[in-house]
Structures are given as structure tokens and as C-alpha cells.
C-alpha positions as CSV (number, residue, x, y, z in Angstrom):
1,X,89.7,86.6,169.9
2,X,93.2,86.6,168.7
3,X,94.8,84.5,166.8
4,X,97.6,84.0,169.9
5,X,94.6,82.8,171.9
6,X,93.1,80.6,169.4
7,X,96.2,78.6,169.5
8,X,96.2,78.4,173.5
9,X,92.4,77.7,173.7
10,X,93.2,74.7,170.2
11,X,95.2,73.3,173.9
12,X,91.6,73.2,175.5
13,X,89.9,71.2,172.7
14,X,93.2,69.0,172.6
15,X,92.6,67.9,176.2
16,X,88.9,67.4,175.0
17,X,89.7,65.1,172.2
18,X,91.9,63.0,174.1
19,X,89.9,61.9,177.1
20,X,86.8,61.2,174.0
21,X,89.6,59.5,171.6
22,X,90.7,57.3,175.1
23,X,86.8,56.8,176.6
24,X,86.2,54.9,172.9
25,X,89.0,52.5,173.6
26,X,88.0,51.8,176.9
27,X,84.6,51.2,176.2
28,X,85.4,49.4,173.3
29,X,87.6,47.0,175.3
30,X,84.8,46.6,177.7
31,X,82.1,45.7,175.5
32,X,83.7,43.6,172.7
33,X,86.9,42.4,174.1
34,X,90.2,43.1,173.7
35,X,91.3,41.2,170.9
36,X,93.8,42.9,168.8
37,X,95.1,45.5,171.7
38,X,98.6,45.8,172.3
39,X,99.7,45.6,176.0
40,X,103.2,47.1,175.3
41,X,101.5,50.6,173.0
42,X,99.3,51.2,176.2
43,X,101.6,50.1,179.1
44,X,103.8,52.8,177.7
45,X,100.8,55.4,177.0
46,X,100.2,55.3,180.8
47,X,104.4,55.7,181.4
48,X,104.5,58.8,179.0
49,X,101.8,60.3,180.5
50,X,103.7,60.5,183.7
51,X,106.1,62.1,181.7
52,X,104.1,64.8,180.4
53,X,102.0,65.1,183.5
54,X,106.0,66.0,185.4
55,X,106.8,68.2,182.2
56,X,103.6,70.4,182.4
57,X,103.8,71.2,186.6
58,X,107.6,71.8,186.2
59,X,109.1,72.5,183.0
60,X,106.2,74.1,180.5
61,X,103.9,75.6,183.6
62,X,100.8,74.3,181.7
63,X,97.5,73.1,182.6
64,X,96.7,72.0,179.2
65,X,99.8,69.8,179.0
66,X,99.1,68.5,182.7
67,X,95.6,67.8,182.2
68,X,96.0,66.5,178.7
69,X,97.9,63.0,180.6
70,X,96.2,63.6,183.8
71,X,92.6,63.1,182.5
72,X,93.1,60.2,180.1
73,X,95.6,58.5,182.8
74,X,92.7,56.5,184.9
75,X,91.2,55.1,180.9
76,X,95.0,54.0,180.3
77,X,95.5,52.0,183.2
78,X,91.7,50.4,182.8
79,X,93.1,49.3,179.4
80,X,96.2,48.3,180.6
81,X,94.5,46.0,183.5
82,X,92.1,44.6,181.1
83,X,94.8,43.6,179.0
84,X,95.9,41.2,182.3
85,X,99.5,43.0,183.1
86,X,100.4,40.2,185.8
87,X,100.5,38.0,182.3
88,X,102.7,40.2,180.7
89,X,106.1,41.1,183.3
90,X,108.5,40.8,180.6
91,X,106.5,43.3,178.3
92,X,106.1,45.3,181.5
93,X,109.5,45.2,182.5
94,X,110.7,46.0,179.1
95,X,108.4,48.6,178.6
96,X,109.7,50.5,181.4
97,X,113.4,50.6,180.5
98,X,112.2,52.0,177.2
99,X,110.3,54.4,178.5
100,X,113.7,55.1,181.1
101,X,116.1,55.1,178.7
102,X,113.8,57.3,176.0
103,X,112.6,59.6,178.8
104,X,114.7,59.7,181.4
105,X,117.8,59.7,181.0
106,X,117.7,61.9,178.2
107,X,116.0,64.8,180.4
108,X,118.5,64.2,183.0
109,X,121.4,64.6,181.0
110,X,120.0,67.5,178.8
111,X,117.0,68.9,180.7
112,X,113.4,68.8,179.3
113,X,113.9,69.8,175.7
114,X,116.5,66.3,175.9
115,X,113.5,64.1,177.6
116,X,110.5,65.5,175.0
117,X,112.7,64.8,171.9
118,X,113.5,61.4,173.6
119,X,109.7,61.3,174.3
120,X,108.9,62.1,171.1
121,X,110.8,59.1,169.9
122,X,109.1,56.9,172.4
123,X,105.7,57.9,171.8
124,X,106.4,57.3,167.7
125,X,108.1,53.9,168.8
126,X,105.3,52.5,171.1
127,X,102.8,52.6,168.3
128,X,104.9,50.0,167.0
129,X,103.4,47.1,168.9
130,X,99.8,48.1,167.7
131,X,100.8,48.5,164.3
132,X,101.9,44.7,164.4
133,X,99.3,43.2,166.1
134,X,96.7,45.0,163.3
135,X,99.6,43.4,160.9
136,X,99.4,40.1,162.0
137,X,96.0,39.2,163.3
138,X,92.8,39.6,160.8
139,X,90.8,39.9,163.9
140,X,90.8,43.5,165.1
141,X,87.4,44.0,167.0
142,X,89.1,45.5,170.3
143,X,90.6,48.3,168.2
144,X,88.7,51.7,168.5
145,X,89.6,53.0,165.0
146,X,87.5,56.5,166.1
147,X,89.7,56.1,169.7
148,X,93.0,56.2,167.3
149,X,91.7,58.8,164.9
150,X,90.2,61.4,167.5
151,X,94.2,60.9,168.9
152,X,94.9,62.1,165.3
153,X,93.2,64.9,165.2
154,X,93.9,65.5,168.6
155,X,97.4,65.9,167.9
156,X,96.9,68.5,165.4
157,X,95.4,70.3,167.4
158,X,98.6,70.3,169.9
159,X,100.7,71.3,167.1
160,X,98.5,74.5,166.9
161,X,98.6,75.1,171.0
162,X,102.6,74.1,171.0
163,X,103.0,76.4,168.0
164,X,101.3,79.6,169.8
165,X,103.3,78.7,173.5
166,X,106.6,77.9,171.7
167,X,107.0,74.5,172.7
168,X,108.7,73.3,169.6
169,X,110.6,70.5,171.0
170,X,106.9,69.0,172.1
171,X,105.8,69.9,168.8
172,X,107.9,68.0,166.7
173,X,107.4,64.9,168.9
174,X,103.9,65.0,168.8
175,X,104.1,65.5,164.4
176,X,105.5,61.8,164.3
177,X,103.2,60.7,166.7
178,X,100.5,62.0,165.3
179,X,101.2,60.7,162.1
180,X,101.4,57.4,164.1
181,X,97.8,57.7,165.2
182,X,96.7,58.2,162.0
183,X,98.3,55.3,160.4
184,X,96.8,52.6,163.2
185,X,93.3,54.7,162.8
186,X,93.5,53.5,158.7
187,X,94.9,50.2,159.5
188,X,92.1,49.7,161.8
189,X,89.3,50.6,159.5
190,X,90.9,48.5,157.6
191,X,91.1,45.3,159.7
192,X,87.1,45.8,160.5
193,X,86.0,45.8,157.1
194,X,87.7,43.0,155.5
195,X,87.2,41.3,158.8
196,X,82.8,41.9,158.7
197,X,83.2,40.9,155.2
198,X,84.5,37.8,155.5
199,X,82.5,36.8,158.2
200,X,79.8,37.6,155.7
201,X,80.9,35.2,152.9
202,X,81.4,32.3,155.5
203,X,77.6,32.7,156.6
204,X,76.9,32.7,153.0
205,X,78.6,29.4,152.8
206,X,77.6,28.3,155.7
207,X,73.9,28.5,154.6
């Protein structure tokens, strides 16, 4: 194997990583709830993904990049319905002109390098939301911190597969994103500890 390849198959194992990193979410909504999930991060996961599904067919001509959004897309929108989207139209609404006026327009006025640098920004944006509903509520059970740091690692590994296909507009966006992912997956961890161990010293007291 050569190391050219290595990089195209580290594509493989990205696409691999993400429909694991997006199954834990999902099932993690389903069996404890969603508390602590942010409508507007996943709403816009499920928007990009078109994105990336539309750049890998026309623009990058790759399966890896097409079945990276493709596979993960029908987990997104579980989450997103869980999360009751007929509740949230103004989220919904706004979500969209972000994801038009970060994706869109920018490919249409300077092709597809323009709408994965604006993409880039939007996908480092729309972890925003999650990073300030870990901030502000203690309780963070509906948060997969293995969903957000498989995302992590996932995205090193499509630094290594955009690095070997030359891609290096997609692989600056998906650093800061990456580095997004991370940060939740810590917060997370956090959130779930402090959170079991208080619940631990109000049993104590309560007995």
C-alpha cells in the first residue's frame, strides 16, 4: 500500500466513523431523551450535508465525500424530528438563511472552493448552539460525548483523505470544525460528570 492510498482509503474509515459518531446520538436521544440537544447545531448538520452530498457528485467526483453526508443524513433528520421542528420555525427558518447565505451564495458567486470555505465557516458556526446549551444547562444527559468525539476523530481522518486528493479548501474547513467537535466532546464529558455527581450528593442528603 502506498502512502497516496492510505490517505484515499483514511476517506473510507472517515465515512465509517461518522455514521458510528451519528448512530450514538441517535440512540442516545432515543433512549434518555433529548435534553441538552440543540435543534439549530443539527437542523444545520442535515442542511450541510446536502451541501457536501451536491459537492461530492458534481464538484470533487467523490464517493467518500458523497457517502460521508449521504449515510449519516436519515440519523440527522431522526434527531432533528425528535427535537419537535414544527416547535421550532423561527430556528428553522433562520437556520436555513444561514446555511443560504454561508453556502450558497458564496458557491454561486465563486464556485465550489467559495461555498466549502463558506461551509467551513458554517459548519464551525453551527456548533455554536450546542456549545451554549452545554454552557447553560447542568443537565446534559441527551449529549453523546463518544457521538461528538468519534466526529472528532472522524475529521482527522478527512484531513488525511482531503490532504492525499488535494482538496484543501475542504480541508481547512473541516480543521475548525474538527476542533469544534472536539471541544463539545470535552464539554460534554464534562457536563455528565459533575452532573452524576451531584445527583450523588443529593441522595446522600436525601437519605
Amino acid at each position: 500500500m502506498t502512502f497516496h492510498s492510505a490517505l484515499v482509503d483514511a476517506g473510507w474509515a472517515a465515512v465509517f466513523l461518522g455514521i458510528v459518531g451519528t448512530y450514538a446520538q441517535f440512540t442516545r436521544a432515543r433512549r434518555l431523551g433529548i435534553e441538552g440537544i440543540s435543534f439549530a447545531t443539527w437542523v444545520l448538520f442535515a442542511f450541510m450535508g446536502c451541501f457536501w452530498i451536491t459537492y461530492g457528485a458534481v464538484s470533487a467526483h467523490s464517493w467518500q465525500v458523497i457517502l460521508g453526508s449521504l449515510l449519516v443524513l436519515p440519523f440527522q433528520l431522526a434527531i432533528v424530528f425528535r427535537l419537535k421542528p414544527w416547535n421550532e420555525r423561527t430556528i428553522l427558518a433562520r437556520s436555513f438563511f444561514f446555511f443560504v447565505a454561508c453556502c450558497v451564495v458564496p458557491t454561486l458567486l465563486w464556485g465550489w472552493a467559495g461555498g466549502v470555505y463558506g461551509t467551513g465557516v458554517a459548519m464551525t458556526a453551527n456548533r455554536g448552539p450546542q456549545l451554549i446549551e452545554l454552557i447553560r444547562h447542568r443537565d446534559a444527559s441527551g449529549v453523546s460525548v463518544s457521538s461528538w468525539m468519534v466526529g472528532a476523530s472522524g475529521s482527522a481522518l478527512w484531513i488525511l483523505y482531503y490532504s492525499g486528493v488535494h482538496l484543501w479548501a475542504a480541508l481547512i474547513a473541516t480543521l475548525f470544525a474538527g476542533i469544534a467537535n472536539l471541544t463539545i466532546g470535552l464539554l460534554a464529558y464534562w457536563r455528565h460528570v459533575t452532573y452524576r455527581q451531584r445527583l450523588a450528593v443529593e441522595q446522600v442528603f436525601a437519605d
